[in-house]
Structures are given as C-alpha cells and as structure tokens.
C-alpha angles and dihedrals in degrees: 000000000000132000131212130183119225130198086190118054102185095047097044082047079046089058101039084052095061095045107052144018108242122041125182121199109190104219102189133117138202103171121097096234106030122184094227129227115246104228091198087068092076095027092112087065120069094276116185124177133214146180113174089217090062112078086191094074098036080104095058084057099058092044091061100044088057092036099034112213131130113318114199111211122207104204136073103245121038112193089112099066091078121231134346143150109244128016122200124196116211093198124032108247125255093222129034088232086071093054090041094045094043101045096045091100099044118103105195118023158305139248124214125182127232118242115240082208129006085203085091080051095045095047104057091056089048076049102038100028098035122190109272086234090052085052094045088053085064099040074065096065096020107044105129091342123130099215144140131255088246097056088048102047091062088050094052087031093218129128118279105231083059100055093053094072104027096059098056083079085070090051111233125184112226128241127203118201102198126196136174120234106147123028100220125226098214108109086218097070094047090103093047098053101041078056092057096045125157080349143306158199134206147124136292092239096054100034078059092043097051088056098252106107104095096044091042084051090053103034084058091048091056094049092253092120130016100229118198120194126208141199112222103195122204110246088213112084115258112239107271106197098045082051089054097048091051083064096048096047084044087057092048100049092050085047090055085049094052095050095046083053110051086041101062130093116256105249099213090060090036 
C-alpha cells in the first residue's frame, strides 16, 4: 500500500473520488485543538457518514458499501469500517499505530495532511504526556487533596485548560456535587432529576453507570441543577519514571510521524 501526503484535503478526497469507487476520509481527531474539515467542501459528491457506535448510521454504511462513494468515519481509527480503496485522513495522526490500524484494509493508498504547523501536535503531548517535573509541581498542591481544576489551577498558577489535562497523568477519580434549582419540564429529565433528588455526590463512574450522565450533563448545561466536579487525588506517589517513559515514547512516535510525512510524495502532483 502507498502513502501520499496533501496540503489540500477536499481536492486530494476530489481525486480519490474520480479514480476509484470507495473512499474512505477518516474524521477523527486526537489533537486538543484541532483545525476542523469542512465537510461542505465535498457535499456536491455522494457523501455518506458513518460512526460504528451509532446504530443510526449503520444504514449509511451499508449504502455506501453497495453504492460506493465517500464515506466519512467518525472515529479515530478506521479499520473497522471494513475495506475500501483509498483512505484520507483529515488530521495527521498523532502516532504512527493509527496510520498502521486504519490503513490495513485499503488497497490502494492513503492520504495524510500536512500540518501548517506540528506545534498543535507538539502541544497535546506537552498537555497529555506532561514533564514529569511539570507533574511533580502539582503533586505539590493536589496530593491526597479533593479539589477542583479550578482550585488547582490558582495553586499551581497555571492556566486551567492546562491543568485539565495535565492532571489525568496523576490518576484522580472524579467527583460530581450535584444540586436541584429548576425543576425541568422536559419528560426526558424526569429520571435524572428524581436521582438527584434533594442533592447529591457521587462519583463519575456511577453517576455513568446509573444511566444519568448525559441528562445531568445537560440538565447542568440548561441551568436545572448546579453541578460542581472534583478531582479526588491518590495520597501514594505515581510512578515517576513510567510516567516519564509514556512522554518519551509520546515524542518519539510523533518524530517517526514527522519524518514519514515530510517524506512522502504530494499526491496532487503524484
């Protein structure tokens, strides 16, 4: 199979579209601040869309399968979508796995853009794969501590954004404070509501496995409950150097990455 980098997503998914029957754009991202495709850009081609959690589309699978056509994936990696002739990324992978995973049922090739800038890239691994000096900082202010990211954030005085993603290396356990203000009118609130009742605490993973998380989500979102998360922080050290490691390894899969890129032919001029 052959690889070809793009500067121009839409007119290498154009040309993939004239020269062969099934194409298959990858539309999932995996960096924190991702410049996203403009589907519109491609409407005018028989477009179909498709996320194989979503039983809904299931159908717009199957279409294109039998039709061929573009089929847009929703998730990151799309080697579950089954095969196809040509796959285009619309973001350049983070990790050289999710080139290798999602391209094992194409027969003829695949498509990568080329960054404008790898500092995106480079970020979410600063973000997602801190130093281990930066996550030793905030062991300082959250060892032990059931706190917010707000609150941490002004201890560590860094931005919070930051801290949000920088804090799941040190492996909290959320905790959602729950509390009524408006009862809503929309039937399908009702359960979550009654659950939360006069108030109450628990934890991410129950309030998900009790069925609730998407309507207290919500329900927060339209002003119906205040709804307050916290950070519960182990007391016993993480472990530093596998920690470290996990960033290394990070810095090196994104290398290998960067060289495949810039080393591949441009596919509009192939």
């Amino acid at each position: 199979m052959k690889l070809f980098a793009t500067s121009d997503i839409a007119t290498s998914v154009r040309r993939a579209h004239v020269d062969f029957t099934h194409v298959l754009v990858n539309r999932g991202y995996t960096t924190i601040k991702p410049v996203f495709f403009r589907s519109i850009l491609i409407a005018d081609l028989p477009v179909y869309q498709w996320g194989f959690w979503k039983t809904a589309t299931h159908g717009q699978h199957a279409n294109w399968r039998k039709n061929g056509g573009v089929l847009i994936d929703e998730y990151a990696f799309s080697d579950k979508s089954g095969p196809a002739d040509v796959l285009v990324f619309v973001e350049c992978p983070m990790t050289m796995q999710r080139i290798v995973r999602s391209s094992q049922h194409i027969a003829e090739y695949t498509v990568i853009p080329r960054p404008h800038t790898w500092r995106v890239h480079e970020q979410c691994i600063d973000l997602r794969t801190p130093a281990v000096e930066q996550l030793q900082h905030l062991w300082r202010f959250c060892r032990g501590a059931r706190m917010t990211d707000a609150e941490l954030a002004e201890a560590a005085d860094l931005p919070r954004q930051h801290v949000m993603y920088m804090r799941n290396s040190l492996k909290p356990a959320e905790e959602w404070v729950m509390k009524p203000r408006l009862q809503p009118e929309f039937a399908g609130f009702q359960a979550a509501w009654e659950w939360v009742g006069a108030g109450r605490s628990a934890s991410k993973k129950v309030v998900r496995e009790a069925g609730h998380r998407a309507a207290v989500k919500e329900m927060a979102r339209l002003g119906h409950i205040a709804l307050e998360k916290y950070q519960c922080y182990p007391t016993a050290d993480p472990d530093w150097s596998r920690l470290e490691k996990k960033r290394a390894d990070a810095i090196a899969d994104l290398a290998a990455v960067r060289s495949l890129v810039q080393s591949l032919p441009d596919h509009l001029q192939a």
